[in-house]
N, C-alpha and C positions, 0 to 999 in steps of 0.2 A: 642827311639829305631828306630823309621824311619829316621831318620837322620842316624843312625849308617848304617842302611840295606842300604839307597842311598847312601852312602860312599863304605861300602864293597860291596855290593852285595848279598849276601846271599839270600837264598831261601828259607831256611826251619831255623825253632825255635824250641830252647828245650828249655823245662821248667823242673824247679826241683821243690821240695819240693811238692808235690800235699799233701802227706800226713801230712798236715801242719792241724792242725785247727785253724780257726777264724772263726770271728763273720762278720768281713769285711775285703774288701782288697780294701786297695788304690791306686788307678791308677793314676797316672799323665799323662793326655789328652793333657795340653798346658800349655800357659805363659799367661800373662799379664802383660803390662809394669805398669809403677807408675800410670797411670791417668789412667788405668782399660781397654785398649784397648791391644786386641789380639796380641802376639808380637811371632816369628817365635825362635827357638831354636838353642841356636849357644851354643859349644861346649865349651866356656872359663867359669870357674867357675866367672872369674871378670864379664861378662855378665849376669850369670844364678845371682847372688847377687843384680840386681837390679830388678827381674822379681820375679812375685810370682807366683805360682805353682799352676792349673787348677785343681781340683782334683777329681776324680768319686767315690764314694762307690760302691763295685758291695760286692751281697752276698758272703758270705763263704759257708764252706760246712768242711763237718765231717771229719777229717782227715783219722783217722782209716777205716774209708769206702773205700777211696780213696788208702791205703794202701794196700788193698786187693782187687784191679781192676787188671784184666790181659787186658782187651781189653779198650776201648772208652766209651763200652755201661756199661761197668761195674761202671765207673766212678761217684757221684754223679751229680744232676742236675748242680749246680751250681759252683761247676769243670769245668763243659763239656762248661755251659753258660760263664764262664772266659776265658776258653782258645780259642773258636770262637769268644769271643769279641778280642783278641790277632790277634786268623788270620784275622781279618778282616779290621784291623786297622794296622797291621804289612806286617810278612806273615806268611804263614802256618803254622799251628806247625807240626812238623814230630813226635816227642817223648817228653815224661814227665813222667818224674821220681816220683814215689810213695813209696820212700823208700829208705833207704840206705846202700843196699847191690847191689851188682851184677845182672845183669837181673829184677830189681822191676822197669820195666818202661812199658810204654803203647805206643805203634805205632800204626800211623795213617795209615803209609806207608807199612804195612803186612796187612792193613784191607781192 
């Protein structure tokens, strides 16, 4: 996704599904080419098929919790700890959605 963000541009990240549960969630950090050295992300799947995939466990977190946040603080911990690992490695999140109807999201940007 930072590849994406240095192409467009963008500013701010929405997230959906907060109200998702697991047990983990897997991030993909980076590459590695065949002999195990850090290899830089390029956009052709013919490229991504010779790299294999860097990958983080970060905790989950209860969905149903998460479905019923109106603000940030409402969030659980480890919601809150995913999405600042997002802004901090991306960029900002501005909104995440906890739900799927109308207005179930959470703004950073009214707090």
């Amino acid at each position: 996704m930072k590849y994406f963000q240095k192409v467009g541009g963008y500013e701010w990240l929405i997230v959906t599904h907060l109200d998702w549960t697991a047990e983990t969630v897997k991030v993909v950090i980076g590459y590695k080419d065949e002999n195990g050295n850090p290899a830089p992300y390029r956009p052709y799947q013919s490229e991504l098929d010779k790299l294999t995939p860097v990958i983080a466990d970060l905790p989950g977190w209860d969905g149903e919790i998460a479905g019923k946040a109106k603000t940030p603080k409402d969030l659980p911990e480890n919601a809150l700890r995913f999405l600042q690992f997002l802004s901090q490695t991306i960029v900002p999140v501005a909104y995440a959605t906890d739900g799927p109807y109308e207005g179930q999201m959470v703004s950073w940007l009214d707090s």
